[in-house]
C-alpha positions as CSV (number, residue, x, y, z in Angstrom):
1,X,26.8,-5.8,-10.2
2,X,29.5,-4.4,-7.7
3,X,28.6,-4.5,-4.4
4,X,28.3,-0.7,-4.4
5,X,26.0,-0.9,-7.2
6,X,23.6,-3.5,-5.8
7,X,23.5,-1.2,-2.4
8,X,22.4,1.6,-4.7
9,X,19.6,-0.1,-6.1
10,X,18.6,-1.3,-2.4
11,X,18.2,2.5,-1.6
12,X,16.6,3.0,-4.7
13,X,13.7,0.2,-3.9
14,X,13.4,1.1,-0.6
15,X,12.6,4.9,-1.5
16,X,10.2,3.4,-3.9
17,X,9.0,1.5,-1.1
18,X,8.4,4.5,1.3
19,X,6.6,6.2,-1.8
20,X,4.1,3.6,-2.2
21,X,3.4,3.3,1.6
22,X,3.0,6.7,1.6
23,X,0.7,6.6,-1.6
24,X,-1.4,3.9,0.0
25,X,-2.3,5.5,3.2
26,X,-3.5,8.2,1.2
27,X,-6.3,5.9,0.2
28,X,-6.6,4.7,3.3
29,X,-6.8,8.4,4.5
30,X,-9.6,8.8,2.0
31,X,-11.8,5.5,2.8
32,X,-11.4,6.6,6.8
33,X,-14.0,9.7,5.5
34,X,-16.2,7.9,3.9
35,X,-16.8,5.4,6.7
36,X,-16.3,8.3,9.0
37,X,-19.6,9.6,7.2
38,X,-21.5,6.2,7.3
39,X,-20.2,5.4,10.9
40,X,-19.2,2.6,10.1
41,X,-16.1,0.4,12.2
42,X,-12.9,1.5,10.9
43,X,-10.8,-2.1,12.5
44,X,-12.9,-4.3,9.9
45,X,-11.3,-8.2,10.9
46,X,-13.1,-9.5,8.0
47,X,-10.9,-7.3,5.3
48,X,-7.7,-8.0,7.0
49,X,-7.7,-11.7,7.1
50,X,-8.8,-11.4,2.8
51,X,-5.8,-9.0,2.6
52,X,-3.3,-11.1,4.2
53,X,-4.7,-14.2,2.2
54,X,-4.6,-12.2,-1.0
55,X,-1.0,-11.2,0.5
56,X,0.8,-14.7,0.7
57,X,-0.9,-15.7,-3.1
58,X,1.4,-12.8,-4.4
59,X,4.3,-14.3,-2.2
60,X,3.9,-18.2,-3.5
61,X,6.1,-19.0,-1.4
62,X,9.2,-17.0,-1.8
63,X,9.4,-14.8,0.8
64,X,9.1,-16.5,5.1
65,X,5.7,-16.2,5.5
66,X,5.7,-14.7,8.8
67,X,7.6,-11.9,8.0
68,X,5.2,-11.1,5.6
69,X,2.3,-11.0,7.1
70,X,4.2,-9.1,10.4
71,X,5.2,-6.5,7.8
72,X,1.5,-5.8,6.5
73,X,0.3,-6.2,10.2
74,X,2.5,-2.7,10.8
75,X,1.0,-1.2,7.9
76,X,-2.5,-2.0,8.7
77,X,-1.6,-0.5,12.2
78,X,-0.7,2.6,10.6
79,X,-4.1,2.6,8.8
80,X,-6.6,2.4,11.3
81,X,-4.2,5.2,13.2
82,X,-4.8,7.1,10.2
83,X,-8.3,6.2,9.8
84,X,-8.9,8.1,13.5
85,X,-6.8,5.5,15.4
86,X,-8.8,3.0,18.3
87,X,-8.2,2.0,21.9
88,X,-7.6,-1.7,22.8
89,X,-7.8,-3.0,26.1
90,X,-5.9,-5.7,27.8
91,X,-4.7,-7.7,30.7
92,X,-2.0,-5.5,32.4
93,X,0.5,-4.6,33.6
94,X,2.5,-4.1,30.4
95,X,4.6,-7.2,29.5
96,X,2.3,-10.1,30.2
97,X,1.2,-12.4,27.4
98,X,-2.1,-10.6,26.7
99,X,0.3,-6.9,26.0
100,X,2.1,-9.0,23.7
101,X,-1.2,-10.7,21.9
102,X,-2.6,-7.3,21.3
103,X,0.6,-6.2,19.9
104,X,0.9,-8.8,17.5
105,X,-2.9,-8.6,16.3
106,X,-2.8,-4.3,16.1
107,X,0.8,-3.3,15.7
108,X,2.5,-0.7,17.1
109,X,0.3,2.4,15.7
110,X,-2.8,1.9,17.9
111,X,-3.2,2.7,21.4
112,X,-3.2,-0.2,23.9
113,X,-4.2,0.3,27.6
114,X,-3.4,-2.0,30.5
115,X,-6.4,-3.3,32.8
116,X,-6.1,-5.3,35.9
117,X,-8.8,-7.9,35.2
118,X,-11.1,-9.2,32.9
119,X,-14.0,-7.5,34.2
120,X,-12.7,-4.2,33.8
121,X,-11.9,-4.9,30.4
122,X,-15.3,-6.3,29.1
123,X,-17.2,-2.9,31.2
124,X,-14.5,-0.5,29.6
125,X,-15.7,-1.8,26.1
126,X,-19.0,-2.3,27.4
127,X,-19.3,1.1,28.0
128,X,-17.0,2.8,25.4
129,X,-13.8,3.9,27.3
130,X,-11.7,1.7,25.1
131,X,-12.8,0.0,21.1
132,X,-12.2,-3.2,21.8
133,X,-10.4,-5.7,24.2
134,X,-8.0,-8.7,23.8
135,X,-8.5,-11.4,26.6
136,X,-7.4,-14.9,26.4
137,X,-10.0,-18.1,25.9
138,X,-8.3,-21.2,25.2
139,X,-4.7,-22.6,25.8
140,X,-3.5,-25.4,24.1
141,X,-1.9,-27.4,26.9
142,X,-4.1,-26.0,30.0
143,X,-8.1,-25.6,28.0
144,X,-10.5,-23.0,28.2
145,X,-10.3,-19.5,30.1
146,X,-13.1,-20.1,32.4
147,X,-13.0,-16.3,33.8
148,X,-13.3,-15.0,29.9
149,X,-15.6,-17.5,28.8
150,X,-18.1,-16.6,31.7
151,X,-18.0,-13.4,30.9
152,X,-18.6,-13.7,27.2
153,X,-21.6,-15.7,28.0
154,X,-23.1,-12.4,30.3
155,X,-22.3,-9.5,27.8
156,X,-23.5,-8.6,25.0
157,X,-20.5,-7.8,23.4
158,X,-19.0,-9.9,20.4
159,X,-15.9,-11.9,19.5
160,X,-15.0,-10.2,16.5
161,X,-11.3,-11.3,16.2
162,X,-9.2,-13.7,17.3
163,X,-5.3,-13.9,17.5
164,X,-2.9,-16.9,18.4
165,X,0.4,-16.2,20.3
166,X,3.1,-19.1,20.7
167,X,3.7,-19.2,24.5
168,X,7.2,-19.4,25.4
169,X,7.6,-19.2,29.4
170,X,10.6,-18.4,31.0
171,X,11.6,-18.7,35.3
172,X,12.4,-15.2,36.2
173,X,15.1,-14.4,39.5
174,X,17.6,-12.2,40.2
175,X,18.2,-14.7,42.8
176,X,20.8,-18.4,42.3
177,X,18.9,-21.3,41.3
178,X,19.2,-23.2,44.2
179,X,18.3,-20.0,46.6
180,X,14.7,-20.2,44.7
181,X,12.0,-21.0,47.0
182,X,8.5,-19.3,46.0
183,X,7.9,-18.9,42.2
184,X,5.0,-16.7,41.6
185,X,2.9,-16.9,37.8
186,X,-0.3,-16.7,36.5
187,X,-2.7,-19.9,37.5
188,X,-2.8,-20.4,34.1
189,X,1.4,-20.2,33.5
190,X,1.8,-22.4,36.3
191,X,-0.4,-24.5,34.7
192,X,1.4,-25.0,31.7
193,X,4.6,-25.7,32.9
194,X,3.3,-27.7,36.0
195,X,5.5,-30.7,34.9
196,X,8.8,-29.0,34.7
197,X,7.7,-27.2,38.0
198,X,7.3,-31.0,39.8
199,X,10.9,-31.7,38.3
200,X,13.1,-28.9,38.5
201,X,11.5,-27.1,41.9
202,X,9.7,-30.0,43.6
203,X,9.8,-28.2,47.2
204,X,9.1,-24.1,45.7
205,X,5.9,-22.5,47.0
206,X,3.7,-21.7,44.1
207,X,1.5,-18.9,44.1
208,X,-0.8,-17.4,42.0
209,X,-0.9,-13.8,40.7
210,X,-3.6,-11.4,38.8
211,X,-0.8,-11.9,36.0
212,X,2.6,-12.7,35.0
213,X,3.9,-8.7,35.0
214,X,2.8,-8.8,38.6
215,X,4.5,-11.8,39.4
216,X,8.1,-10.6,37.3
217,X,7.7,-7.2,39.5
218,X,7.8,-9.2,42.7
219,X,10.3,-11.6,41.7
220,X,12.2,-8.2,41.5
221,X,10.9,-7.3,44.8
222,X,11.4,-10.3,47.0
223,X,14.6,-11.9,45.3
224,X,16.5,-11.3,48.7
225,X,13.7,-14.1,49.6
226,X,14.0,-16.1,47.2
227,X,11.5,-15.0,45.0
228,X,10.9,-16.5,40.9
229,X,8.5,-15.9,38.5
230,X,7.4,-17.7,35.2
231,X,6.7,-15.3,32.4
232,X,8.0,-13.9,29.4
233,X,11.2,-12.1,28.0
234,X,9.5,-9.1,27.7
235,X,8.3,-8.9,31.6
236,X,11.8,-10.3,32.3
237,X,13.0,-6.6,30.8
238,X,10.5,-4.6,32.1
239,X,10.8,-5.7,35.7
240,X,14.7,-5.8,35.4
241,X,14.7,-9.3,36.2
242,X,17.1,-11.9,34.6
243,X,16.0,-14.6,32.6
244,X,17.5,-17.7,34.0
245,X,15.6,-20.5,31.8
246,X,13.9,-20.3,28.4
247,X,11.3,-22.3,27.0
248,X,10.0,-24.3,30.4
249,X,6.3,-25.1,29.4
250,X,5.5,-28.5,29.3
251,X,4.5,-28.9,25.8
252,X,6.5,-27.3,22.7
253,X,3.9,-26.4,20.8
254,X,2.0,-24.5,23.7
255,X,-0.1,-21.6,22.2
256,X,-2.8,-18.9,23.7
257,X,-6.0,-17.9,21.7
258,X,-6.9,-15.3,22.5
259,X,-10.2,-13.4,21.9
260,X,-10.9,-9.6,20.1
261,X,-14.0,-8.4,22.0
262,X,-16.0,-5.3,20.7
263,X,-19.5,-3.7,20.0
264,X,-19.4,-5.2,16.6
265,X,-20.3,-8.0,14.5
266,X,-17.8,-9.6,11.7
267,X,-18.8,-10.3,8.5
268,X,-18.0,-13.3,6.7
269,X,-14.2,-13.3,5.7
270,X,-14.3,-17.2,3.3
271,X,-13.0,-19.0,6.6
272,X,-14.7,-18.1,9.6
273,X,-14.8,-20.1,12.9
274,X,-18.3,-19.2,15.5
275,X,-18.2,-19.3,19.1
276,X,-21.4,-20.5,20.3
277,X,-23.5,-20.7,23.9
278,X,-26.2,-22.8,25.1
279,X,-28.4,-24.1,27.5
280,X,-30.6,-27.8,27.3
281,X,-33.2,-29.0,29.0
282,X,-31.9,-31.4,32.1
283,X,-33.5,-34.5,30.2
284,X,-31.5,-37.9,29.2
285,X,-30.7,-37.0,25.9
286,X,-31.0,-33.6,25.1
287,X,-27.4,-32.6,24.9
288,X,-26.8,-35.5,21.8
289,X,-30.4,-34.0,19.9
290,X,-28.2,-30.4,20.0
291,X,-25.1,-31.8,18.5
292,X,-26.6,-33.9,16.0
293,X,-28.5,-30.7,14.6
294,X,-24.6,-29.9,14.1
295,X,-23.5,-33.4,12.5
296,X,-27.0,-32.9,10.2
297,X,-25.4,-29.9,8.6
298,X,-22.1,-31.1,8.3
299,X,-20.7,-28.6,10.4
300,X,-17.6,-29.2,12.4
301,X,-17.2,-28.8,15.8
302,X,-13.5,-27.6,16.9
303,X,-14.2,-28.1,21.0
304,X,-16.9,-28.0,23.4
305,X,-16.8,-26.7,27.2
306,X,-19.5,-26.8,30.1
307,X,-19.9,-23.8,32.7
308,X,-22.2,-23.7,35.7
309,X,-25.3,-21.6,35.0
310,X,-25.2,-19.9,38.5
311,X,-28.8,-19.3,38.6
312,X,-29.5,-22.9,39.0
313,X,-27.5,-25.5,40.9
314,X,-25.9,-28.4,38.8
315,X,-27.2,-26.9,36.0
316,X,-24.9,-26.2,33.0
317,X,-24.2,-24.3,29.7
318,X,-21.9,-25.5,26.6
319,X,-19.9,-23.0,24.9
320,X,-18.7,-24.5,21.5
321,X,-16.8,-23.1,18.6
322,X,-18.1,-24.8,15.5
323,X,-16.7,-24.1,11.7
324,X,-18.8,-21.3,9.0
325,X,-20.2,-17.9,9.8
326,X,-23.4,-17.8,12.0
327,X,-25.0,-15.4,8.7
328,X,-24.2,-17.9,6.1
329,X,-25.4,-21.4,5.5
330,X,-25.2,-24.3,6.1
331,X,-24.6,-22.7,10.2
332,X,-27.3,-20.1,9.6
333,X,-29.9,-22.9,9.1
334,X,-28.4,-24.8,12.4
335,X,-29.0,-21.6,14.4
336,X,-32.1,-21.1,13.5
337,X,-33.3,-24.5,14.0
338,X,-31.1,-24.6,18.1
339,X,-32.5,-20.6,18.7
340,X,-36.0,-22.4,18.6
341,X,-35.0,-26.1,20.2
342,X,-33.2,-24.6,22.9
343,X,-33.7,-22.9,26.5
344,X,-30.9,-20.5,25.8
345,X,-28.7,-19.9,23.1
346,X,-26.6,-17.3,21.6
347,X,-24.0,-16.7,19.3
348,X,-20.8,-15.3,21.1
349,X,-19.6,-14.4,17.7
350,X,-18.1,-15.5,13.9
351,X,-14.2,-14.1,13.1
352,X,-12.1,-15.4,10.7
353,X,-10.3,-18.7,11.3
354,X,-6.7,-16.8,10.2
């Protein structure tokens, strides 16, 4: 074919293409009524993670399977805006990590709303303002969250979804280099690239911001005093501040899970992942009888973390995210056996794994 020719059947497939976009939200249109009659969730986790699986066995391979599944991410977008559209919450101002991890997990069709802490965001789902809320739990280089996982373990709300964004941090001045003298990030940011900190800015001021938006605006603000800021592209070009350094965390691989909060529970998707709390008696022992409940049922445990209680001093709870679905055995028969062996105990909630 001339090259004319092949361009003519690109415009020809991607008409088709629009046609059968078009054609499926018109289902999608149609099953938005009927769970609009049953009241029922329209953002169902469970059916998205089977779609995108089902997704990449048609691929086998061919096509970069990232762009794939960011392609059906957009088109899922479009269906739940369809379906009556939903309101996601998450930690402002726009252009921190947490804007970009609810982008990547809802697309651009749904309506996402900045919030300047945690707490507001768990009490705005709490009490309906917004659907649902994105906060992070777990970095790869710097642990657990503790703000998020302390607040998981008051509410009543659910994980219901989960999303993992590749952290790539970036030092933020309209200042020189060597003029730099406070850098300003969230505790968690500076904590990730605390080694290249020591090496590159060994005599800077750090200080800690509500997140790293805030601390791009003021690196706009102050750079007549030498202000920097460690965040991302997208705050670099929101708070018209240059990006002087790419890719500064300490570890390459550095990745942010981050936690889909809402009023809902998941169902089981095939390969789930449970988030779990508990308390134990403060006896010699009694942590190791919990866990081996765990080991007896062959269940793997991806990470455990302990929290103060509070209420009690020196007295602790274990948050743990174990493999399976909480409704589905062999887990179902653990929790049922820990719900009666334990103080305290709750499941935080099951999402799928992907």
């Amino acid at each position: 074919m001339t090259l004319d020719e092949l361009r003519g059947e690109i415009d020809r497939i991607d008409a088709e293409i629009v046609a059968l976009i078009k054609a499926r939200m018109r289902c999608v249109h149609g099953v938005g009524e009927i769970k609009k009659d049953a009241h029922s969730h329209i953002f169902v986790p469970e059916r998205e993670s089977q779609l995108i699986e089902k997704i990449l066995r048609h691929n086998a391979g061919e096509l970069p399977e990232n762009g794939l599944k960011s392609i059906y991410r957009q088109i899922v977008s479009m269906s739940l805006h369809l379906e009556g559209g939903i309101k996601v919450g998450y930690l402002g101002p726009p252009g921190t990590w947490s804007h970009q991890a609810a982008q990547a997990r809802f697309g651009d069709s749904v309506e996402l709303l900045p919030y300047p802490t945690f707490q507001q965001i768990f009490r705005s789902v709490e009490i309906g303002e917004i659907n649902y809320g994105v906060v992070p739990i777990e970095n790869s280089t710097y642990g657990r969250i503790s703000q998020a996982i302390d607040l998981l373990g008051s509410t009543e709300l659910r994980i219901c979804a989960q999303v993992h964004l590749n952290v790539r941090n970036c030092l933020l001045s309209n200042t020189e280099r060597p003029n730099i003298r406070k850098i300003y990030s969230h505790a968690q940011v500076l904590g990730q690239c605390r080694e290249w900190l020591r090496n590159n800015f060994p005599n800077a001021e750090l200080i800690s911001t509500a997140s790293t938006s805030v601390a791009a605006k003021i690196a706009h603000d102050e750079a007549n005093n030498g202000a920097a800021a460690l965040g991302s592209e997208l705050a670099a070009e929101l708070n018209h501040v240059k990006v002087l350094e790419r890719n500064i965390q300490d570890k390459a691989g550095n990745t942010t899970r981050f936690a889909v909060i809402g009023n809902q529970s998941t169902a089981p998707s095939g390969q789930d992942r449970t988030t779990i709390c508990f308390g134990v008696p403060h006896t010699a022992g009694s942590l190791v009888e919990v866990l081996s409940v765990f080991k007896e049922h062959g269940i793997n445990i991806y990470c455990m973390d302990s929290r103060p209680t509070r209420d009690t001093a020196w007295e602790y709870l274990f948050y743990i995210d174990v493999e399976g679905h909480a409704e589905q055995s062999p887990l179902k028969d653990c929790v049922t056996i820990l719900h009666n062996r334990t103080p305290m105990f709750k499941v935080l909630g099951s999402y799928p794994e992907n």
